[in-house]
C-alpha positions as a LaTeX table, in Angstrom:
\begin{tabular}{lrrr}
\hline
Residue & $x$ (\AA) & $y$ (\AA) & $z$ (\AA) \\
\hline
Unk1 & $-20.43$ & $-28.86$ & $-5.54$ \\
Unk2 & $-23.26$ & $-30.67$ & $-3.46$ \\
Unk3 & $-22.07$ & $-29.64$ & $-0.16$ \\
Unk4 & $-22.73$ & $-25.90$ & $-1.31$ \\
Unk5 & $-25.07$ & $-24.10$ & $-0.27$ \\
Unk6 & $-27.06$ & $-21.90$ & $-2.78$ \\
Unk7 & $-29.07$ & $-18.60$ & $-2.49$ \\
Unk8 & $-32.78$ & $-17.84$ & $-3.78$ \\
Unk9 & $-31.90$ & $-16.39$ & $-6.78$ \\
Unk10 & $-29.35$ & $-19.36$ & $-7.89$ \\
Unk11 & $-31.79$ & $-20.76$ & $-10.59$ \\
Unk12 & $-32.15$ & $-17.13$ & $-12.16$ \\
Unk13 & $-28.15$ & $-16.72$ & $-11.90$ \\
Unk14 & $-27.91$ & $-20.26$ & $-14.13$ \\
Unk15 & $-30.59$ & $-18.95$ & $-16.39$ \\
Unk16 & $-28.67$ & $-15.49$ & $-16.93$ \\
Unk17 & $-26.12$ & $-17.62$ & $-18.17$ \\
Unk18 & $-23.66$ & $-17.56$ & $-14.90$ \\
Unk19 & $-20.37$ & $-18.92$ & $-14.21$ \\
Unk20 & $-20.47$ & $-20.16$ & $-10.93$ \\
Unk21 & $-18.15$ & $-20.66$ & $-8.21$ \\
Unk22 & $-17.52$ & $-22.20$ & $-4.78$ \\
Unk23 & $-17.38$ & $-18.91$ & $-2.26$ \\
Unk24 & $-18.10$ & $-19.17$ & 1.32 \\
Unk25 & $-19.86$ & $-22.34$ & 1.53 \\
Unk26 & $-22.31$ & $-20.92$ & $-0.94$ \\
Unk27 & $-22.40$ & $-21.81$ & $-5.06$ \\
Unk28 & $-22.07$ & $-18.02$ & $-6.54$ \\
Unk29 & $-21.57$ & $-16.08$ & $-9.70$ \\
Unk30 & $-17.94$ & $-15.03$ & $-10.71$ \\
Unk31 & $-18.90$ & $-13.35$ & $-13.97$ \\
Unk32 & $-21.51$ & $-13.61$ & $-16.52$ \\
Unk33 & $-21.44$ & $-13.93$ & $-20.04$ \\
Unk34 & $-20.57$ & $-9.46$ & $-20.80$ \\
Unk35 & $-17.59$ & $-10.70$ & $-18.75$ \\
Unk36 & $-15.78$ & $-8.92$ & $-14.96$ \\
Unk37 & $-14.91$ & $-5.59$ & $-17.37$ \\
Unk38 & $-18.02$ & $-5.00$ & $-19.14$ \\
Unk39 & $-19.52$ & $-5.78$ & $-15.74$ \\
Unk40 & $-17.49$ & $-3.70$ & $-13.94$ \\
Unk41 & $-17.55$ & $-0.54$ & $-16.08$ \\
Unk42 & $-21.18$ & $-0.90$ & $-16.31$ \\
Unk43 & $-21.78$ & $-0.30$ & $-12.42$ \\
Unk44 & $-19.35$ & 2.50 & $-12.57$ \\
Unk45 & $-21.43$ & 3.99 & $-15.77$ \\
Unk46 & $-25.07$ & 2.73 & $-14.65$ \\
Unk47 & $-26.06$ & 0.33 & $-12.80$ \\
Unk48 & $-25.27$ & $-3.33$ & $-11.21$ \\
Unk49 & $-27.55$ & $-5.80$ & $-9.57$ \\
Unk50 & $-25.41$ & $-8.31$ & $-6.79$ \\
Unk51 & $-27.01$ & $-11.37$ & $-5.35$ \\
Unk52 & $-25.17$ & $-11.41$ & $-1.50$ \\
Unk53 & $-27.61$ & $-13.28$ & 0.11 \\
Unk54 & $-24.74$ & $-15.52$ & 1.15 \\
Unk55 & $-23.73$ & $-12.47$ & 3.87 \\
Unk56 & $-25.74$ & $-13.17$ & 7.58 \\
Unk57 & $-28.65$ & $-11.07$ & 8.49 \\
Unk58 & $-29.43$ & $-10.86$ & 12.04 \\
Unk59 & $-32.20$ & $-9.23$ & 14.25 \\
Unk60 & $-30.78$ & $-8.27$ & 17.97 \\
Unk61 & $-34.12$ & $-7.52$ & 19.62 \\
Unk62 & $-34.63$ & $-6.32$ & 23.51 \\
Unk63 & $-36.40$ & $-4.75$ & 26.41 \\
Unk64 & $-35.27$ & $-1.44$ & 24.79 \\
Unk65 & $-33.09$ & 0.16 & 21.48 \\
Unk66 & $-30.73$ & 1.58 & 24.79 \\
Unk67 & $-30.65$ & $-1.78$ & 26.16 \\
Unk68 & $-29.57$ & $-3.31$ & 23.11 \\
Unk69 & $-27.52$ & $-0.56$ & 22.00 \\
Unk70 & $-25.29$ & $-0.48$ & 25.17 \\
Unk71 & $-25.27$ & $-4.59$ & 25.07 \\
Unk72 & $-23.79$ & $-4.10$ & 21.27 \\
Unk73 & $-21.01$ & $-1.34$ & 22.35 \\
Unk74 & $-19.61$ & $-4.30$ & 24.31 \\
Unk75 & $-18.67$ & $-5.69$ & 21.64 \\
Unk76 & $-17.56$ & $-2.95$ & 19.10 \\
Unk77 & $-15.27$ & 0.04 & 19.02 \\
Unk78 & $-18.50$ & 2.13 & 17.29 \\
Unk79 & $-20.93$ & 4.40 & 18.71 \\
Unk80 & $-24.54$ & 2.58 & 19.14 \\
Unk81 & $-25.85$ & 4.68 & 21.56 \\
Unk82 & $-25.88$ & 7.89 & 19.55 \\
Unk83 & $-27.19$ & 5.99 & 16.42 \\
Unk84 & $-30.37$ & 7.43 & 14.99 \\
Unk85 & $-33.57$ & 5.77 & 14.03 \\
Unk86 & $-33.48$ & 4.77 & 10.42 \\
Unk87 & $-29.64$ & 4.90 & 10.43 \\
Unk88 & $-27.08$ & 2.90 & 9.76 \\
Unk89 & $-22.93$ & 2.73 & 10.61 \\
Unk90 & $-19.93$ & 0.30 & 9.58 \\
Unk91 & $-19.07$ & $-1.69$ & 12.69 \\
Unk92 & $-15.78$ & $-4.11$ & 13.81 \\
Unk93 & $-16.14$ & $-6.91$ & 16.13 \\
Unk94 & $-12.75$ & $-7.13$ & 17.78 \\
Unk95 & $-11.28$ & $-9.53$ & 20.08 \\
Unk96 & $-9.00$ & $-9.17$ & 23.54 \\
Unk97 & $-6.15$ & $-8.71$ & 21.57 \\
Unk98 & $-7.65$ & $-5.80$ & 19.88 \\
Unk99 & $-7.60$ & $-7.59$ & 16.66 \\
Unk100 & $-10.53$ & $-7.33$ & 13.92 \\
Unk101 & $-12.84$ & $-10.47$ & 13.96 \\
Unk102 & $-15.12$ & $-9.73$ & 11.10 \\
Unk103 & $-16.11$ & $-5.97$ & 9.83 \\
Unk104 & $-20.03$ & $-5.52$ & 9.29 \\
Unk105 & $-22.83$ & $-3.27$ & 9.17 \\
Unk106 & $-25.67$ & $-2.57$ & 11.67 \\
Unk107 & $-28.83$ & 0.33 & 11.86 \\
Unk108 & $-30.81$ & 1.52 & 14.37 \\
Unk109 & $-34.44$ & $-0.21$ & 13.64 \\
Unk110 & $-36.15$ & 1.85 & 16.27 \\
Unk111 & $-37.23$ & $-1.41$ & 18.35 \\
Unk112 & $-34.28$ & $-3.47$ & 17.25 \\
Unk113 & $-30.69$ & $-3.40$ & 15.46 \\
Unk114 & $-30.58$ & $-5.48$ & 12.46 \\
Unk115 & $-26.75$ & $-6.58$ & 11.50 \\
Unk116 & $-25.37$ & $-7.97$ & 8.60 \\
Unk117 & $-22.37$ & $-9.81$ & 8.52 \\
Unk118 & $-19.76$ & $-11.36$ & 6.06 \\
Unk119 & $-20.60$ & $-14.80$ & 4.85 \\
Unk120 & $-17.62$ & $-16.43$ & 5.72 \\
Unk121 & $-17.27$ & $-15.38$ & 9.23 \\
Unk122 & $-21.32$ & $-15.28$ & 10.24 \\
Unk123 & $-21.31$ & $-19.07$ & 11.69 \\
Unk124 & $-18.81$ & $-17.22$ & 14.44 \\
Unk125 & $-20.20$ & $-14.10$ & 14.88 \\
Unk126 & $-23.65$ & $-15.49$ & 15.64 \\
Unk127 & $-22.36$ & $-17.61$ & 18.31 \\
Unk128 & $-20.19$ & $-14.59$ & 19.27 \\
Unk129 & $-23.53$ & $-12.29$ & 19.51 \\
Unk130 & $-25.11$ & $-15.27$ & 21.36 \\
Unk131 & $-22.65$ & $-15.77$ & 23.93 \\
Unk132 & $-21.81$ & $-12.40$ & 24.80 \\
Unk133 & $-24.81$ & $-9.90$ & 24.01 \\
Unk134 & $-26.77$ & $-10.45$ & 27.75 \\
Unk135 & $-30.47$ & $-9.50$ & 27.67 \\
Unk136 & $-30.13$ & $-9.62$ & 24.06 \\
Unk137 & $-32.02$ & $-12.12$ & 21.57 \\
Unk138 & $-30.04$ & $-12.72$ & 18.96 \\
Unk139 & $-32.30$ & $-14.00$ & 15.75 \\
Unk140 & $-30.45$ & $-15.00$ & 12.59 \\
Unk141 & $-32.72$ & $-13.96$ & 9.14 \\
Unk142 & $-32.89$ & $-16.95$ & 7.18 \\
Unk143 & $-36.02$ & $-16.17$ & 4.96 \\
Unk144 & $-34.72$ & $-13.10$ & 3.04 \\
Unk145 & $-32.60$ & $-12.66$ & 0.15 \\
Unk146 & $-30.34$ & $-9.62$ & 0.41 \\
Unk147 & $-29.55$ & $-7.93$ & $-3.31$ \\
Unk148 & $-27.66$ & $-4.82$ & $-4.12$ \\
Unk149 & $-28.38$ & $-2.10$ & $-6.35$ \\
Unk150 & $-25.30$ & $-0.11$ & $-7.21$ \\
Unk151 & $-24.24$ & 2.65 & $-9.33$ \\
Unk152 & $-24.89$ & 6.39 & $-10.34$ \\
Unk153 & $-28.27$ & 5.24 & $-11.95$ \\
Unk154 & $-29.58$ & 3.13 & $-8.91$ \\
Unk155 & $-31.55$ & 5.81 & $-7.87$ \\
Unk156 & $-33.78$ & 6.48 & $-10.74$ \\
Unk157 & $-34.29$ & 2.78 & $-11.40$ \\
Unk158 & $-34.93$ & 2.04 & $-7.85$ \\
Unk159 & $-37.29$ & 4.88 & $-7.18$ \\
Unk160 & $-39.63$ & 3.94 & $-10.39$ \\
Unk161 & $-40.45$ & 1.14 & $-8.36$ \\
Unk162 & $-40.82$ & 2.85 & $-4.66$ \\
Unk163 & $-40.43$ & 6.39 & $-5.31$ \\
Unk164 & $-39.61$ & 6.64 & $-1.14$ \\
Unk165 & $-36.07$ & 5.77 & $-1.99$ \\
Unk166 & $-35.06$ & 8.92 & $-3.84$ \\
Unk167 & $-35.36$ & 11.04 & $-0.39$ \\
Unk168 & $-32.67$ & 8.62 & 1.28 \\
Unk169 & $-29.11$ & 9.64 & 1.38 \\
Unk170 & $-26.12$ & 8.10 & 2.18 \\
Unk171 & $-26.58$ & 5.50 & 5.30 \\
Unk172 & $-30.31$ & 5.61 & 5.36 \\
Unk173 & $-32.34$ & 2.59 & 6.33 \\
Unk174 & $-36.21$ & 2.10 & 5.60 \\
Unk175 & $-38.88$ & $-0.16$ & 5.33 \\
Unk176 & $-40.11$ & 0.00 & 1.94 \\
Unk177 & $-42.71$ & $-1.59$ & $-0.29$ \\
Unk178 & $-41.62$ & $-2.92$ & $-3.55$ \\
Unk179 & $-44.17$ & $-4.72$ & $-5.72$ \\
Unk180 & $-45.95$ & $-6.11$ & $-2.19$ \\
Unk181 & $-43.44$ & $-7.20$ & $-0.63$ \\
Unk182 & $-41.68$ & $-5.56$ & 2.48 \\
Unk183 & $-38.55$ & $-4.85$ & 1.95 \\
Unk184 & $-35.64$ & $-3.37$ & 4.40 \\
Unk185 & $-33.46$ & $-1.06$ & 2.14 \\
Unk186 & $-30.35$ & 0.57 & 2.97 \\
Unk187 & $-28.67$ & 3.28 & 0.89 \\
Unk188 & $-25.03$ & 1.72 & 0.88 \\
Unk189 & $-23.20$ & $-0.38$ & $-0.75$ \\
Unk190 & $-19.38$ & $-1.79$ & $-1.35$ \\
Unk191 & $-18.77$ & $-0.42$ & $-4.55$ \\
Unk192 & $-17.65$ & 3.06 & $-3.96$ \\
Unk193 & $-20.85$ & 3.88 & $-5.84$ \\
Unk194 & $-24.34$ & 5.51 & $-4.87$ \\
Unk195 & $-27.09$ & 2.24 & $-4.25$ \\
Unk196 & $-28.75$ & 0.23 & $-2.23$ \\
Unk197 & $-29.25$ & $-2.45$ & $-0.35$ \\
Unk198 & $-32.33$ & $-4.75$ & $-0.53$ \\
Unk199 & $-33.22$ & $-7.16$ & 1.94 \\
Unk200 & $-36.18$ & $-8.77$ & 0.37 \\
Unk201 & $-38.59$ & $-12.13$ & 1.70 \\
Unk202 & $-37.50$ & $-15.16$ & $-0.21$ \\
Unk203 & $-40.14$ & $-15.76$ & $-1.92$ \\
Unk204 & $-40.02$ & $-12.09$ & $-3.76$ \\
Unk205 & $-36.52$ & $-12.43$ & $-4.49$ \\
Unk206 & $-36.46$ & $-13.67$ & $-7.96$ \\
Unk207 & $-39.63$ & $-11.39$ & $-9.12$ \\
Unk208 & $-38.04$ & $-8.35$ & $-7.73$ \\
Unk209 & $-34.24$ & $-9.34$ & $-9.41$ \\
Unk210 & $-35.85$ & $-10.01$ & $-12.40$ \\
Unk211 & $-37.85$ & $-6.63$ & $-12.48$ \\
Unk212 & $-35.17$ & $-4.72$ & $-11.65$ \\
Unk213 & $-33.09$ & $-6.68$ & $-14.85$ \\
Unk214 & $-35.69$ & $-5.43$ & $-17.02$ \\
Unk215 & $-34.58$ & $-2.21$ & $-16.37$ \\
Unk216 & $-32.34$ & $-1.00$ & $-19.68$ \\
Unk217 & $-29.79$ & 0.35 & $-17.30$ \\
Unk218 & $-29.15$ & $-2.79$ & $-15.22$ \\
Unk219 & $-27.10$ & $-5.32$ & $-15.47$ \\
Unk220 & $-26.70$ & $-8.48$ & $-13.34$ \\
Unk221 & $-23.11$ & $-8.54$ & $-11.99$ \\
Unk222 & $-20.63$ & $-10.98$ & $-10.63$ \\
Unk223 & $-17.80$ & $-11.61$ & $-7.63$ \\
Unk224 & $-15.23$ & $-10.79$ & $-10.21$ \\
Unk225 & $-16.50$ & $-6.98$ & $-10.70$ \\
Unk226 & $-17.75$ & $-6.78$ & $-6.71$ \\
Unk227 & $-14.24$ & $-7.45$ & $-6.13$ \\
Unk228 & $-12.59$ & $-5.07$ & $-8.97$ \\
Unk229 & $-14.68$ & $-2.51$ & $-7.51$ \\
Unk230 & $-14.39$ & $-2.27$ & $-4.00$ \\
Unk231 & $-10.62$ & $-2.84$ & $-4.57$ \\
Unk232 & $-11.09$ & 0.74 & $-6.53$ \\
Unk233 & $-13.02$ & 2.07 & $-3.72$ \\
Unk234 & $-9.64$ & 1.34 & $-1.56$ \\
Unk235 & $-12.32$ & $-0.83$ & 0.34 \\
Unk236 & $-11.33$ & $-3.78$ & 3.07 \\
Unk237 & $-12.31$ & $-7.79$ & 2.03 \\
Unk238 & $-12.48$ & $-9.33$ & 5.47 \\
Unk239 & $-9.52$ & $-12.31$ & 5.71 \\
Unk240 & $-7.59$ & $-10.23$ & 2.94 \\
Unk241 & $-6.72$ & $-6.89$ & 3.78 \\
Unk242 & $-8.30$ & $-7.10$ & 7.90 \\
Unk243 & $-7.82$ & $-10.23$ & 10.22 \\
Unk244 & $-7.38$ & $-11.26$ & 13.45 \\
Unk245 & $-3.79$ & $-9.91$ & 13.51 \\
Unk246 & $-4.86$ & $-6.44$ & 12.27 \\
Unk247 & $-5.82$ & $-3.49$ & 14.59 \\
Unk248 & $-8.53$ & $-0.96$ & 13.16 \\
Unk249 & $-5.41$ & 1.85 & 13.10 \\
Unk250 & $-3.07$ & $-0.37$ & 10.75 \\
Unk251 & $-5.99$ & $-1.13$ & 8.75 \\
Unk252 & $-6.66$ & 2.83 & 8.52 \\
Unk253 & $-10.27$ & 2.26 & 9.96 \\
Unk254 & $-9.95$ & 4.52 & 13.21 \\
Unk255 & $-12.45$ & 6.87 & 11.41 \\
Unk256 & $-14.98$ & 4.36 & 12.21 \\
Unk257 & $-14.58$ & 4.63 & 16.09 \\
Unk258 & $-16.46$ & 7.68 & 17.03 \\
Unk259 & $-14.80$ & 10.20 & 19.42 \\
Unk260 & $-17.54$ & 9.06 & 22.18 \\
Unk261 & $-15.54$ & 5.43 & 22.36 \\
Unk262 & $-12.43$ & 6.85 & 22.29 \\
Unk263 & $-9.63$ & 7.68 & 25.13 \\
Unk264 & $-11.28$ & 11.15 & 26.72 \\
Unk265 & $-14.63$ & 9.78 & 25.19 \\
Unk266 & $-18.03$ & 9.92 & 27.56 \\
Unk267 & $-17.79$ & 6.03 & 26.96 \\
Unk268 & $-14.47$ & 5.00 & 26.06 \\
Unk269 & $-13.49$ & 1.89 & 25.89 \\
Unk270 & $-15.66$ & $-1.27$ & 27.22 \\
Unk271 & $-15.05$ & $-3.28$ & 23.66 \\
Unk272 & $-12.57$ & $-6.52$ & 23.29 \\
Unk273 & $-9.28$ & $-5.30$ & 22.77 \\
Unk274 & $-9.84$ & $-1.91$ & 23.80 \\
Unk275 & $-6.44$ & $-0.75$ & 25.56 \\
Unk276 & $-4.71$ & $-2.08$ & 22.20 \\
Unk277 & $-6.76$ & $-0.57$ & 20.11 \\
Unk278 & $-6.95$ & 3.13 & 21.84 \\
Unk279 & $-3.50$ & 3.00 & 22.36 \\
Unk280 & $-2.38$ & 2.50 & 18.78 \\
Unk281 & $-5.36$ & 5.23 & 18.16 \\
Unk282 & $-3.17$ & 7.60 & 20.44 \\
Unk283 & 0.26 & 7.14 & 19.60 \\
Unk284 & 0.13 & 5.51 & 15.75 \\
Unk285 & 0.55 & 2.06 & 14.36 \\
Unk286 & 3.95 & 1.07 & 13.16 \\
Unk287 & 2.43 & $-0.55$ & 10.20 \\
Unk288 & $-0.24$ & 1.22 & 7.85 \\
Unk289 & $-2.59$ & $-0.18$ & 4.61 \\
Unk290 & $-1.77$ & 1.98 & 1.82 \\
Unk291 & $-3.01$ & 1.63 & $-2.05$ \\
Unk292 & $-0.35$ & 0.82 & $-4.52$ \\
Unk293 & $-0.03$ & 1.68 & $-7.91$ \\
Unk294 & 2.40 & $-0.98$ & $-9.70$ \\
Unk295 & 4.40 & 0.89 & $-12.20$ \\
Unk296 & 3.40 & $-0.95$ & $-15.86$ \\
Unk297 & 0.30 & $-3.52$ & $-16.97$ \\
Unk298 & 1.29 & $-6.14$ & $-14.51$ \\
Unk299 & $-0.94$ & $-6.84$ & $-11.37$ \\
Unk300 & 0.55 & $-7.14$ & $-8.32$ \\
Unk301 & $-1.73$ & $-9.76$ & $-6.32$ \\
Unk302 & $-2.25$ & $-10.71$ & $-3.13$ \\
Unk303 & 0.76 & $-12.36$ & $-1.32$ \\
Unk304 & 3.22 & $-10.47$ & $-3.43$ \\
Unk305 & 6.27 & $-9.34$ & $-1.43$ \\
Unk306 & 7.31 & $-5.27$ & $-0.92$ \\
Unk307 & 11.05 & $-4.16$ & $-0.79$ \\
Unk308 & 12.31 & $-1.30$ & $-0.48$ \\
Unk309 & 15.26 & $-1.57$ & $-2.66$ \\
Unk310 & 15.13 & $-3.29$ & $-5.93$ \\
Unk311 & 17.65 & $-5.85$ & $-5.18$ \\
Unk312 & 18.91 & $-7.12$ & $-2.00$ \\
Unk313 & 17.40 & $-6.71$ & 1.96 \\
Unk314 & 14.22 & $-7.75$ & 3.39 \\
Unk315 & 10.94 & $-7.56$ & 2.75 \\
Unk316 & 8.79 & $-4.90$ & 4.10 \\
Unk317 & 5.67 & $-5.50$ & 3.14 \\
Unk318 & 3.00 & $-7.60$ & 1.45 \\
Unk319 & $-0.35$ & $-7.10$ & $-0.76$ \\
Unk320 & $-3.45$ & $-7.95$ & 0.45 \\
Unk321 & $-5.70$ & $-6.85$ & $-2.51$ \\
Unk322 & $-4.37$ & $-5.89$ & $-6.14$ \\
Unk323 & $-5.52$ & $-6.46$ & $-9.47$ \\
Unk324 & $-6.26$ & $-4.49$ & $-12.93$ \\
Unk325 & $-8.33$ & $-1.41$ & $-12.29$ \\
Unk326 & $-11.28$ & $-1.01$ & $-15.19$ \\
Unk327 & $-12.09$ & 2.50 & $-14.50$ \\
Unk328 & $-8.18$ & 3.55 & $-13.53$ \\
Unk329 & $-7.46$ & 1.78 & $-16.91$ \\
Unk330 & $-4.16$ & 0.51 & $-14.84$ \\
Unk331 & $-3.21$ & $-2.45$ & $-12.06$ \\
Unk332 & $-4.18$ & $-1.09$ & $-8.78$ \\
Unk333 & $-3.59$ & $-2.58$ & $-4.83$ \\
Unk334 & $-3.78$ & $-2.61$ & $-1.37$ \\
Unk335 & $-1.13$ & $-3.53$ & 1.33 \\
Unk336 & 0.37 & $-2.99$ & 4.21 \\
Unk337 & 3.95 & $-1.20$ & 4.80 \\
Unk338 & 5.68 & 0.21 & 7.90 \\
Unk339 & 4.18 & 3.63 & 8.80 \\
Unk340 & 7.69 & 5.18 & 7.03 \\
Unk341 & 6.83 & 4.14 & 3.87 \\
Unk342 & 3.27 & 4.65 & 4.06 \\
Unk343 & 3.26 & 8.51 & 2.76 \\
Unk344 & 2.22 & 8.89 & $-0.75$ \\
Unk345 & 4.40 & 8.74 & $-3.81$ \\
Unk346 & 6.75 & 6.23 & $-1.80$ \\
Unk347 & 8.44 & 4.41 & $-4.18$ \\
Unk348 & 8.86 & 0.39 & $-3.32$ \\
Unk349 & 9.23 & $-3.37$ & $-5.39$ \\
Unk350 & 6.67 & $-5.89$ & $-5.23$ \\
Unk351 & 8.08 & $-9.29$ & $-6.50$ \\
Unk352 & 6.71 & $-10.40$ & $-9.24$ \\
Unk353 & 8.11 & $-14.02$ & $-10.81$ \\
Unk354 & 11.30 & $-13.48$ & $-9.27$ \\
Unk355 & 11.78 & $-9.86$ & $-10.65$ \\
Unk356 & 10.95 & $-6.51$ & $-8.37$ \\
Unk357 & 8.91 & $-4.38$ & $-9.85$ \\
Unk358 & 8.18 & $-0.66$ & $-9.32$ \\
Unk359 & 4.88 & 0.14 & $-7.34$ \\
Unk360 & 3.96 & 3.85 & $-5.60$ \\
Unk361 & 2.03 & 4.25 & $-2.35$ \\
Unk362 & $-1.09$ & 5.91 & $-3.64$ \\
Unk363 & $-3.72$ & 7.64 & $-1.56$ \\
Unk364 & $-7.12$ & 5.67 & $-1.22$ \\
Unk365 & $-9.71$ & 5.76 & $-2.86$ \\
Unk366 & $-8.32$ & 4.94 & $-6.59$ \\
Unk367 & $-11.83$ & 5.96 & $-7.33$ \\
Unk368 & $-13.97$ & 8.74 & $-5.47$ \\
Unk369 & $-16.84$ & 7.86 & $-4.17$ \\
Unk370 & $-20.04$ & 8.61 & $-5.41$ \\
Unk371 & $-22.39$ & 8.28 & $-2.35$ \\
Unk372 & $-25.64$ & 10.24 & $-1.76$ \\
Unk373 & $-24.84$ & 13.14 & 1.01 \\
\hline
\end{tabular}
């Protein structure tokens, strides 16, 4: 437990009672003491404060947004160019094979794009940025905490403390005062519920958490419900359900590459990977992500096997995510299946302990989303 690294608000998480974790190189809270349900229904009913300060937050600055911009397309399937000021978009790095190196998140800053990436993976995609972004300066943020506010009352709490958030909608980015300190918010989130994103200085962190705790309608929540959620919200955990060995189109992500980068597209192409990608784009993957819904109270977890038949033959298929669902009240999970058996109410067996049990392909989300439009 030395080696790990810890976040600013660590001492508050041990005070709130915490049970901590190893998770990316970084000492985090699973649960606390209300438990992953109680946790988890609570952000579906009101509201949820996350400590992911553990994810990288990076500043590409330049002689110009478009110079930057065009610099980042190189390096993702997404359109840059055509993002607005005080915007934001969900982003792939990918790499010559077309494969998915880390997903992330980035917004137009006006005089800069400011990225955040997944914990595990931001060692690599610094020194990716670094090596490959020319005329860019790539600046990792190492002096802000990042928090998120999710859930249907986010809003209300949030905005009794900088009434400025209430006007953003879904994918909005702003620079907003919060008790004195600066703060670069982002309505988003990876819940599947309306919120925000907080990046906040360091040395605010634990005043602002703590303010936002006193809040009746907040609660602090855990890994365990981040991941029960986003599971819900049929959402992608990078080295789980996307890899290196997955292509945006198997992953069902192609509605993330804007028409502009596609084949026909004003600038198609021009990203790692891109013949691979655009190709399974145009003529369909042979292997899809679908949501399963194992038949019974069972979970069907990650590295469980798919058949079609329920004895006999090979397997098809494997889960990547799966669990119990809190608000679906049943188990719930994500996999991938050959595009044949990827059309909903598609009957297959996951092994479980041996036996094959029943799960149905299931259209994602389990849960609709409730983002700000």
């Amino acid at each position: 437990m030395t080696d790990l690294l810890t976040t600013p608000l660590h001492a508050l998480h041990l005070e709130l009672g915490a049970k901590m974790v190893p998770f990316a190189g970084y000492d985090m809270p699973v649960q606390y003491p209300a438990g992953i349900m109680a946790e988890h229904q609570h952000t579906r009913a009101k509201a949820g404060l996350f400590d992911v300060s553990h994810m990288g937050q990076v500043i590409l600055s330049g002689k110009s947004w478009e110079e930057i911009a065009a610099a980042f397309e190189t390096l993702v399937p997404m359109d840059v160019l055509g993002l607005g000021e005080g915007r934001q978009r969900y982003g792939l790095f990918t790499d010559p094979d077309g494969g998915i190196l880390d997903d992330l998140m980035f917004a137009n800053r006006g005089d800069h794009l400011f990225v955040v990436v997944n914990a595990a993976c931001k060692a690599d995609d610094i020194a990716h940025m670094t090596a490959h972004l020319k005329g860019v300066t790539v600046t990792p943020v190492t002096d802000r905490a990042l928090i998120a506010l999710q859930g249907p009352a986010a809003e209300a709490v949030l905005a009794a403390l900088a009434p400025a958030v209430a006007g953003m909608t879904f994918m909005d980015v702003a620079t907003v005062e919060i008790d004195g300190a600066e703060c670069w918010v982002s309505r988003s989130g990876y819940t599947g519920e309306d919120g925000y994103e907080i990046s906040v200085p360091e040395a605010a962190a634990e005043a602002l958490a703590r303010r936002l705790l006193e809040h009746p309608d907040v609660m602090p929540i855990g890994l365990g419900a981040r991941d029960s959620l986003r599971l819900e919200a049929g959402l992608c955990l990078y080295g789980h359900d996307i890899d290196g060995d997955t292509l945006p189109a198997e992953a069902g992500l192609t509605w993330a590459i804007q028409k502009v980068r596609r084949s026909g597209g004003k600038r198609a192409g021009g990203f790692p990977g891109a013949e691979a990608v655009l190709a399974q784009i145009e003529n369909g993957p042979e292997r899809r992500r679908v949501g399963l819904r194992p038949e019974g109270r069972a979970p069907m977890r990650e590295g469980v096997e798919l058949f079609e038949a329920e004895s006999g033959g090979q397997a098809v298929g494997r889960i990547t995510s799966g669990g119990f669902g809190p608000t679906v009240g049943a188990p719930v999970a994500m996999g991938y299946v050959p595009a044949r058996l990827a059309a909903p109410g598609t009957r297959l067996f996951g092994e479980v302990r041996g036996k094959r049990l029943p799960a149905v392909v299931e259209k994602l989300p389990f849960v609709a989303a409730g983002f700000k439009r």
